[in-house]
C-alpha atoms as a printed R data frame, in Angstrom:
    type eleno elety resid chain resno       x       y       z
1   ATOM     1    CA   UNK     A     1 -23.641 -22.986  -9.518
2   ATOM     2    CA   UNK     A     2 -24.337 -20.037  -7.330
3   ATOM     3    CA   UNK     A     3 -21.452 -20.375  -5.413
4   ATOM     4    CA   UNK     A     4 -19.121 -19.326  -7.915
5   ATOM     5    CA   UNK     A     5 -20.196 -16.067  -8.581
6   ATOM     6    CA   UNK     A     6 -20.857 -15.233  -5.177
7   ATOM     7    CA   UNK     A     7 -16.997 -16.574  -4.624
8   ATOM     8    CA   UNK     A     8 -15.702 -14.093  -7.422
9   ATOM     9    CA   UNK     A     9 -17.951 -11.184  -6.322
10  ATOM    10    CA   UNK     A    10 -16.289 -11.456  -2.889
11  ATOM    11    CA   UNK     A    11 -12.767 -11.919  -4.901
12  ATOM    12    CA   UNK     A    12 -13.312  -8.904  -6.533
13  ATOM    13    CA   UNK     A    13 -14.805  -6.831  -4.153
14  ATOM    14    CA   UNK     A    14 -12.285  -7.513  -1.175
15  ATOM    15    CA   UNK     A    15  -9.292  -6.635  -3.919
16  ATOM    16    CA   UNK     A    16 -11.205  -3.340  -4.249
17  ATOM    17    CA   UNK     A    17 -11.560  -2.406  -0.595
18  ATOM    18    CA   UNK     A    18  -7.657  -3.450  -0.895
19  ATOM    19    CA   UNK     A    19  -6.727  -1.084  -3.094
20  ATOM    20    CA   UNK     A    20  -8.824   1.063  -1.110
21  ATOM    21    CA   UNK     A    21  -6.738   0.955   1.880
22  ATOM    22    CA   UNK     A    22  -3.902   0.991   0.289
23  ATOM    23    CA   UNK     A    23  -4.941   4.373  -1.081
24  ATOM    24    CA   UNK     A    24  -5.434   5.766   2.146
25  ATOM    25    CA   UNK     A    25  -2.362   4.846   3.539
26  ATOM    26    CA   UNK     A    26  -0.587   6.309   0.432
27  ATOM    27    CA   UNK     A    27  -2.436   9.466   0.211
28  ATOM    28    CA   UNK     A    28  -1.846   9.952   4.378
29  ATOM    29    CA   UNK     A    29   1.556   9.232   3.836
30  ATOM    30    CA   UNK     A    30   1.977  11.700   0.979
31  ATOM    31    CA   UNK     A    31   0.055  14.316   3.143
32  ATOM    32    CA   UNK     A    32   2.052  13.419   6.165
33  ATOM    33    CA   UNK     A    33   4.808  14.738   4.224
34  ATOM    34    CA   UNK     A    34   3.572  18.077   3.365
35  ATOM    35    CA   UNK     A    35   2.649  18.986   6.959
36  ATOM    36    CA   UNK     A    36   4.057  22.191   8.584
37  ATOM    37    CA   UNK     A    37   2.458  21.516  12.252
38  ATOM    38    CA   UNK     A    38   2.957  17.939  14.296
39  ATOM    39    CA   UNK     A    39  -0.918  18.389  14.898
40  ATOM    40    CA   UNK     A    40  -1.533  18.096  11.467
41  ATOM    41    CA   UNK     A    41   0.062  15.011  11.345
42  ATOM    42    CA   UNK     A    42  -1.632  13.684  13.890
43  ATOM    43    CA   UNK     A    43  -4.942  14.513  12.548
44  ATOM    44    CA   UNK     A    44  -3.535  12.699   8.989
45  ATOM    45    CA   UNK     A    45  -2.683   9.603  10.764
46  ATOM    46    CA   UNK     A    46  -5.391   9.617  13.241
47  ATOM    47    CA   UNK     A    47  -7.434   9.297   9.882
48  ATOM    48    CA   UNK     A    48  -5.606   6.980   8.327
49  ATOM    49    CA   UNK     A    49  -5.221   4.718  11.879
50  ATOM    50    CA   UNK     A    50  -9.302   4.626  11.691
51  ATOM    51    CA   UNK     A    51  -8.937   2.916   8.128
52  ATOM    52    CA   UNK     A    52  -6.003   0.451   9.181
53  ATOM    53    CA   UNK     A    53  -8.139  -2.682   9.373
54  ATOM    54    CA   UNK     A    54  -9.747  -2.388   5.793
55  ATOM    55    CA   UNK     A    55  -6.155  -3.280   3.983
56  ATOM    56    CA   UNK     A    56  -5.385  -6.613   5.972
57  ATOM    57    CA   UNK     A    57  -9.347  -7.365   6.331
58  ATOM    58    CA   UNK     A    58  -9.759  -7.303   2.294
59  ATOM    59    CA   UNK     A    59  -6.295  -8.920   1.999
60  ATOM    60    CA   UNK     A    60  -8.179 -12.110   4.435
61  ATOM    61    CA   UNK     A    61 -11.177 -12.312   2.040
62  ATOM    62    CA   UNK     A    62  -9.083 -11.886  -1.333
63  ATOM    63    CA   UNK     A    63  -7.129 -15.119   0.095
64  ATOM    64    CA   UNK     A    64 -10.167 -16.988   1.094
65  ATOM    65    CA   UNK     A    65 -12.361 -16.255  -1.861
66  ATOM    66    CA   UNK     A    66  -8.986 -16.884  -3.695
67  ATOM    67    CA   UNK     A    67  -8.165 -20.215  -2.090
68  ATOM    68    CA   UNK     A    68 -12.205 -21.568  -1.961
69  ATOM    69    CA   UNK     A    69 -12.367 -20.511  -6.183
70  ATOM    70    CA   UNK     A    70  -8.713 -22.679  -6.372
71  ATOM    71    CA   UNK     A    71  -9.675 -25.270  -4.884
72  ATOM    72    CA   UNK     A    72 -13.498 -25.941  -6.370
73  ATOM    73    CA   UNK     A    73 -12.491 -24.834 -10.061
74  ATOM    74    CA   UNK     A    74  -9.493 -23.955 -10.696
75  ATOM    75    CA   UNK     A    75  -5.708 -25.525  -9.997
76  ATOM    76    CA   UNK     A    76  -2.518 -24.014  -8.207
77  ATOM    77    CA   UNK     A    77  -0.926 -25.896 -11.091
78  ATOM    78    CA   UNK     A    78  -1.724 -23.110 -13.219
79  ATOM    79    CA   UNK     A    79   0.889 -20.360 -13.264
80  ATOM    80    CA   UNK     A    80  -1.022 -17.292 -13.351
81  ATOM    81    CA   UNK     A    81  -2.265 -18.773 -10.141
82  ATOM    82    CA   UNK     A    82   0.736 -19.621  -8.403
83  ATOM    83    CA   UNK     A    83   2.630 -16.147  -9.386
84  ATOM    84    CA   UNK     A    84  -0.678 -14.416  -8.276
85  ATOM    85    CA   UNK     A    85  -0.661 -16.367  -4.986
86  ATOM    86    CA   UNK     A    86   3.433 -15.379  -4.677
87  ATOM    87    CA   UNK     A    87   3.387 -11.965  -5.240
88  ATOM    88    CA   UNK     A    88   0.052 -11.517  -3.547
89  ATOM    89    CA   UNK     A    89   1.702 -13.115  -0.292
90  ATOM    90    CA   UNK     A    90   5.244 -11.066  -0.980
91  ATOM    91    CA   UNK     A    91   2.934  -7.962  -0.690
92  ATOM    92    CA   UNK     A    92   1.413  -9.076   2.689
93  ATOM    93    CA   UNK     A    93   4.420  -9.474   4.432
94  ATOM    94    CA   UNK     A    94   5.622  -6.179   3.239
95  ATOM    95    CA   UNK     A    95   2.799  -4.548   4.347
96  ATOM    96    CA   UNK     A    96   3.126  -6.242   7.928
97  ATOM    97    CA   UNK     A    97   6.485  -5.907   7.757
98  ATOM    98    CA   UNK     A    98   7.858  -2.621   6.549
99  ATOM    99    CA   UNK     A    99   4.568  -0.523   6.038
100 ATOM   100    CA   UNK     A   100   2.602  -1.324   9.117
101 ATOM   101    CA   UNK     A   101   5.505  -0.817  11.735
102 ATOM   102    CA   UNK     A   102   6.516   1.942   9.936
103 ATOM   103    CA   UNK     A   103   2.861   3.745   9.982
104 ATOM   104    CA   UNK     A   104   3.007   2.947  13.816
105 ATOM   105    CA   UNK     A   105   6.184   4.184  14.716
106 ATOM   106    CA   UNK     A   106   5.083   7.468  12.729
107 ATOM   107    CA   UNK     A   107   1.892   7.545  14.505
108 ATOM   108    CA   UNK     A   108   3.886   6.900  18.239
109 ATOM   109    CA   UNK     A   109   6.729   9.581  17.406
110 ATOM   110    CA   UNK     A   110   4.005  12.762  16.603
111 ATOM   111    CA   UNK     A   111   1.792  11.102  19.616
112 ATOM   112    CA   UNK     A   112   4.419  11.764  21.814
113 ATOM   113    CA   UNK     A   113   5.368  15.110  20.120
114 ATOM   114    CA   UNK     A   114   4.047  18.553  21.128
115 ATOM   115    CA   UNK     A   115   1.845  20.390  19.170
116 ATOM   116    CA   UNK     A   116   3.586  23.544  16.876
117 ATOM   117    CA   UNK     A   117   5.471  24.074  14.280
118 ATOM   118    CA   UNK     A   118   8.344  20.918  13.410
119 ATOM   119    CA   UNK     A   119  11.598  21.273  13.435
120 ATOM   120    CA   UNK     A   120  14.635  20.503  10.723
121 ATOM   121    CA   UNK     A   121  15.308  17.407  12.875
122 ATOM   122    CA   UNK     A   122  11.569  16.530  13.045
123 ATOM   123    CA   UNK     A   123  11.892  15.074   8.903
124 ATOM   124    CA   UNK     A   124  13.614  11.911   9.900
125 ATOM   125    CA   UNK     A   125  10.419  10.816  12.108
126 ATOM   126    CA   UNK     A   126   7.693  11.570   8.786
127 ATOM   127    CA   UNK     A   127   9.934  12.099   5.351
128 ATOM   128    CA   UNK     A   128  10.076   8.087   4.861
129 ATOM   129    CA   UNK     A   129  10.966   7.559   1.948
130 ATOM   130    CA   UNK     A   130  10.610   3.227   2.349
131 ATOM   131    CA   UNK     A   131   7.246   4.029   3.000
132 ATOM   132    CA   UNK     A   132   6.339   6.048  -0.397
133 ATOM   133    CA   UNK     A   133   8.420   3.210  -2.281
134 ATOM   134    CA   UNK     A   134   6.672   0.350  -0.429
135 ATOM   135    CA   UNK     A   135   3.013   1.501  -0.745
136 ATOM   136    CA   UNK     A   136   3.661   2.199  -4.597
137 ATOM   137    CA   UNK     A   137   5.726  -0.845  -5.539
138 ATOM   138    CA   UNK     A   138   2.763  -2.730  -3.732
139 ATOM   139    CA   UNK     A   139  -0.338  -1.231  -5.171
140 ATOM   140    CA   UNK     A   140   2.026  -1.469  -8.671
141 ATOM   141    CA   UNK     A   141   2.603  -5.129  -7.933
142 ATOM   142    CA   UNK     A   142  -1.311  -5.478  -7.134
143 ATOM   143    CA   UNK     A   143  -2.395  -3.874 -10.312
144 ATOM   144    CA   UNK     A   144   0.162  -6.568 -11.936
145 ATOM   145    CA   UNK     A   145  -1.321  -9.277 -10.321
146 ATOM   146    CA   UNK     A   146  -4.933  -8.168 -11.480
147 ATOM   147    CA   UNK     A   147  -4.058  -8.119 -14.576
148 ATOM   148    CA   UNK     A   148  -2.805 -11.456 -14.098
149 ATOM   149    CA   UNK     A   149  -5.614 -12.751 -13.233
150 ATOM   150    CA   UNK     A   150  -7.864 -10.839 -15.754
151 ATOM   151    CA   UNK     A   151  -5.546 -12.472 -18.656
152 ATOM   152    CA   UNK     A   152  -4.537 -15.385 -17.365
153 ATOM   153    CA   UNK     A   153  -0.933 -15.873 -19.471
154 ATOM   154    CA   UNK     A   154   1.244 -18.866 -19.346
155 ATOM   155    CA   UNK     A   155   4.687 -18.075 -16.723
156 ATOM   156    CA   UNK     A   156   6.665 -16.136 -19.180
157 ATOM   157    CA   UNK     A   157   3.177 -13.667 -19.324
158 ATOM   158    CA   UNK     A   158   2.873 -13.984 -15.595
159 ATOM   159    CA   UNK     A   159   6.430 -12.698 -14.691
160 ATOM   160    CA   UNK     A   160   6.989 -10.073 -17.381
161 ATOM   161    CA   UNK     A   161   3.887  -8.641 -15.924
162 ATOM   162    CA   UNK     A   162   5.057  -8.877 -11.898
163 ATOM   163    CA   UNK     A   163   8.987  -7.424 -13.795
164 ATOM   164    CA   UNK     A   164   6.791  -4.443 -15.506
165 ATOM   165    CA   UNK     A   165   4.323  -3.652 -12.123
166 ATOM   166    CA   UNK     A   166   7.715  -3.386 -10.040
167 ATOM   167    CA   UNK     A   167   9.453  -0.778 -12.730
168 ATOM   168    CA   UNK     A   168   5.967   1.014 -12.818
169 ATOM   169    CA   UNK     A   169   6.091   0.769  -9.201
170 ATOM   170    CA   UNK     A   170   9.641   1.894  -8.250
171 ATOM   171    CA   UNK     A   171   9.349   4.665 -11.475
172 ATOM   172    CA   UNK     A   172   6.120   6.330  -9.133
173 ATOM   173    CA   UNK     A   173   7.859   6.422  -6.009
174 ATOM   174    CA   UNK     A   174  10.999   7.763  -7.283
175 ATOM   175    CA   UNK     A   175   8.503  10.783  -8.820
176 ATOM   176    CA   UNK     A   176   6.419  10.933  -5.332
177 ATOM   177    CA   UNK     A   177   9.638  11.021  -3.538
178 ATOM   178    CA   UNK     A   178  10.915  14.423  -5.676
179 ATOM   179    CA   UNK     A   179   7.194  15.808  -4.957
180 ATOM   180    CA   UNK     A   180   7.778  19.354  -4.712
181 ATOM   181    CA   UNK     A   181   5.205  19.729  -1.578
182 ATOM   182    CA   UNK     A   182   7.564  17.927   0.755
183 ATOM   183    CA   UNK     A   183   8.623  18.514   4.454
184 ATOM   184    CA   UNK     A   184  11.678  20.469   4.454
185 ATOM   185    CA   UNK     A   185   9.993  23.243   2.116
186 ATOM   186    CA   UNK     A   186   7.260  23.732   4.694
187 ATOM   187    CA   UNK     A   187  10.337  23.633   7.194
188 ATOM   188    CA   UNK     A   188  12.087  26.021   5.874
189 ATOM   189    CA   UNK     A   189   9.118  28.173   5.715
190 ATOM   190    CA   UNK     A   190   8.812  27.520   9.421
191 ATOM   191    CA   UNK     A   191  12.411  28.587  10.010
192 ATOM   192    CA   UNK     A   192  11.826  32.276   8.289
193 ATOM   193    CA   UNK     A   193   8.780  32.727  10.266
């Protein structure tokens, strides 16, 4: 009987060194965008690039503590389960998907750039606004499934709860995406100096 709390203690913690990472890479992101100098971006994602492996590592363990708690006590015929397991998996391939080639091209485009001040033209490159809507529809989604698996409702629970994390989601982006600290203030700025 051991087993299963050591299951859900791994469970739990690898969904908080999840979130975790998904932090980072949300808080870089949002910094990225405030930059004034392609040196500061570097040093952001540099930072951020040291974290990488903690979101996809946790993501691993939540799946196999996940799968090896399914399988010994629980059912996939149960729907918070299999709506967990969906959007959980929808969220992965995002994040390999859109996110993570979208952090690397960032982090290859200010590699390659010079250090100084950027330039109007510079935006396109770190003012990615996919990436702020991705990384909060995900850790929105996330929070939905968690409390999906806290409550553990029949389907019609399950989904209203996945509908409401993706409004909550797509509401905070749309607010981080009007954040008044963005690039082209600081580039303007640049320009008068």
């Amino acid at each position: 009987m051991i087993l299963y709390p050591l299951l859900l203690f791994l469970h739990i913690a690898a969904a908080v060194g999840l979130f975790m990472g998904l932090g980072i890479e949300l808080v870089s992101v949002m910094r990225v965008r405030r930059a004034r100098r392609s040196e500061q971006i570097r040093e952001i994602l540099d930072l951020a690039a040291s974290t990488r492996a903690l979101a996809p590592l946790s993501a691993l363990l939540v799946l196999a503590a996940g799968f090896s708690l399914c399988l010994l006590w629980w059912s996939f015929s149960l729907p918070w389960i299999d709506v967990s397991l969906g959007v959980f998996l929808l969220t992965a391939f995002t994040g390999v998907t859109i996110t993570g080639r979208r952090l690397a091209c960032m982090h290859r485009w200010v590699q390659g750039h010079p250090d100084g001040p950027l330039s109007p033209s510079s935006t396109r490159h770190i003012d990615d606004p996919v990436l702020v809507t991705t990384l909060c529809t995900t850790m929105a989604l996330l929070l939905s499934v968690l409390f999906i698996m806290t409550t553990k409702p029949l389907l019609p629970g399950s989904l209203a709860s996945v509908f409401i994390g993706m409004l909550v989601g797509a509401g905070v982006s749309v607010l981080l995406s009007c954040y008044p600290g963005d690039t082209s203030i600081s580039l303007q700025e640049n320009e008068e100096a």
